[in-house]
N, C-alpha and C positions, 0 to 999 in steps of 0.2 A: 449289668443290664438293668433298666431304669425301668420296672413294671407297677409303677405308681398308680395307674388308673385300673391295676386291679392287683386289689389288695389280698382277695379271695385265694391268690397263686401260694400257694408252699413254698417252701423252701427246695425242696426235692422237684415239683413241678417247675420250677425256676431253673433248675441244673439241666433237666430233660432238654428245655428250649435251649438252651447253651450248646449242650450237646449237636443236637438237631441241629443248630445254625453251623456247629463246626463238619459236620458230615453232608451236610446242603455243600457246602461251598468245595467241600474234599471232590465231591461227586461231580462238582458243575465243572470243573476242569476238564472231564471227558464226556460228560452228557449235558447239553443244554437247558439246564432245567428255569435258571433265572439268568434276566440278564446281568451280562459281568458288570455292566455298568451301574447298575444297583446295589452289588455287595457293599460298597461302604454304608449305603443307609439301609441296610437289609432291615436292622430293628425296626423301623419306621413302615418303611416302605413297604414289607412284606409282615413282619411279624406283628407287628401293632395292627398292622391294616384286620389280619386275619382274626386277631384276638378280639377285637371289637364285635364277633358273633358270641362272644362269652361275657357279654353286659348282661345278660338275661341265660337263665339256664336252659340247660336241657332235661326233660326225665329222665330217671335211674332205669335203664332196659330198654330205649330208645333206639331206634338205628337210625341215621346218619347216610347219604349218599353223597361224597362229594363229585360233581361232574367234571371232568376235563382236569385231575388234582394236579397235573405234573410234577415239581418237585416235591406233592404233600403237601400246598398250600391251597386252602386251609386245612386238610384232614390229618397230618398230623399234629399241630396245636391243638386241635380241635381234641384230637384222641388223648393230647398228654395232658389237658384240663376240664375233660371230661370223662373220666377213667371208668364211671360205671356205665358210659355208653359207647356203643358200636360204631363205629369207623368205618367205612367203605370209598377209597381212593378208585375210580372211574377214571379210565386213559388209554386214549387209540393206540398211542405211542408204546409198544413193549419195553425199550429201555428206560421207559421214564417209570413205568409200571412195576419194575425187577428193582430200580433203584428206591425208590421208596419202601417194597416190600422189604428190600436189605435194611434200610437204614429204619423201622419200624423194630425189626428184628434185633436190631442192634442196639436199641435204646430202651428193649425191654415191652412194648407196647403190644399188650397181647387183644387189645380192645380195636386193634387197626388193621383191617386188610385191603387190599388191592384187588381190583378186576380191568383186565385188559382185554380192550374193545370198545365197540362203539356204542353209545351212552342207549343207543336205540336198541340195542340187543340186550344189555341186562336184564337177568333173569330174577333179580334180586327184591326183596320189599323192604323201602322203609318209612319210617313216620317224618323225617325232615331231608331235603333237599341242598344242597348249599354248593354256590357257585363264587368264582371267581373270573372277571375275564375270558367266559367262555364260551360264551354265545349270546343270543336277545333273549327276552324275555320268556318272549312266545315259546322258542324251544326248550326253553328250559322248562317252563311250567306241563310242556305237554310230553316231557321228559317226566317229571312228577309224576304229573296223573296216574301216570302208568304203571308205578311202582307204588301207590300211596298207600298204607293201609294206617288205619287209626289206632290210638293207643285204646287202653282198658279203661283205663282212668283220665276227667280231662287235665288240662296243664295246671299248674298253680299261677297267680298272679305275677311271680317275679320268674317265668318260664316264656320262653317261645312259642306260639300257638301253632300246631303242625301245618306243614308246607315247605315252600319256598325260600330261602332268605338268600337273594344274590348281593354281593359287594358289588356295587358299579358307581360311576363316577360321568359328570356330564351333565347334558341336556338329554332326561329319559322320556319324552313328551314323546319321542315316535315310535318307543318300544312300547309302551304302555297303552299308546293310542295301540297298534298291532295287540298286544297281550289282550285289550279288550273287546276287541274285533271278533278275536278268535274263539275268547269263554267271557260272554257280556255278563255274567255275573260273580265274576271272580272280584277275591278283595284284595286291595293292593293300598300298602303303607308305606311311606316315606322317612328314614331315620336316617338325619345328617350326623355324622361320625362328630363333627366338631361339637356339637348340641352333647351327645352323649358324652363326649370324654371332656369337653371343654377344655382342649388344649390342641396340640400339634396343627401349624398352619398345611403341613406337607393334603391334609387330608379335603382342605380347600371344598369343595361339592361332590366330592364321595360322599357316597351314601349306603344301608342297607336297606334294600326294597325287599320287602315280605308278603309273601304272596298264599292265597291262603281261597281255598272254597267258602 
């Protein structure tokens, strides 16, 4: 597996994703977690996509919400190159939610849990947000709000500032326009995947939007 645009990864974190990818794909046989048509470019298309919120750190004791995770993407990568921070997979779906807890389980990751239910009932608090594919903006951010509580200390320069960071890809001019609508003084940044890795075409105008009081 070709983890060249992060050199930061272990050797042992290198094996975890290995792992993962072979129990992602065990599991998708009988629960639909990605589509089949994507396993061939899984590294690309799913695992590079999700690793690209690990250009910038997280703080040590941080929690972690991921919204809508279904097969653990991103909150498992997220958890196996983030070790000294907390993991929270969010998902309406119960079998998507049992499978990730298993395959968590399975790979040793005691930094990764699951909550099953709807993103608007968590009862949970954390310092960063993080979505894939899972809704607009708007709701994701007022998804946040709601669980946001701040750290002790603020981020370092080569850290993520707490909030938001959705993977989305497109024309986001009408979610953003809605996102502003809703909290006019929200701050919102634009980071094109190509810009930061400087390589893979598959990532074309995906981007991370980070979203931040």
């Amino acid at each position: 597996m070709a983890f060249d645009p992060f050199p930061h990864l272990s050797s042992s974190q290198q094996e975890l994703l290995s792992r993962y990818e072979e129990q992602l794909f065990r599991f998708n046989q009988r629960v639909n977690l990605i589509s089949p048509e994507t396993e061939g470019a899984f590294r690309t298309r799913h695992l590079l996509h999700c690793l690209t919120l690990t250009v910038r750190g997280f703080p040590d004791s941080s929690t972690i919400v991921d919204w809508g995770t279904g097969g653990g993407l991103p909150a498992i990568p997220l958890a196996i190159c983030e070790p000294e921070v907390t993991v929270v997979g969010v998902d309406s779906v119960g079998k998507k939610s049992r499978v990730v807890r298993t395959i968590a389980r399975r790979l040793g990751l005691e930094n990764c849990f699951t909550w099953n239910g709807r993103a608007e009932e968590w009862t949970g608090e954390a310092h960063y947000s993080v979505a894939r594919a899972t809704a607009p903006l708007a709701d994701l951010w007022q998804w946040h709000r709601r669980v946001a509580v701040s750290l002790e200390e603020p981020t370092g320069d080569d850290e993520w500032p707490t909030g938001l960071l959705a993977l989305k890809g497109g024309d986001l001019s009408d979610e953003i326009a809605a996102l502003r609508s809703a909290d006019p003084d929200v701050g919102v940044e634009r980071y094109n995947l190509e810009n930061l890795l400087g390589r893979n075409s598959f990532f074309g105008e995906k981007k991370i939007v980070a979203v931040r009081s």
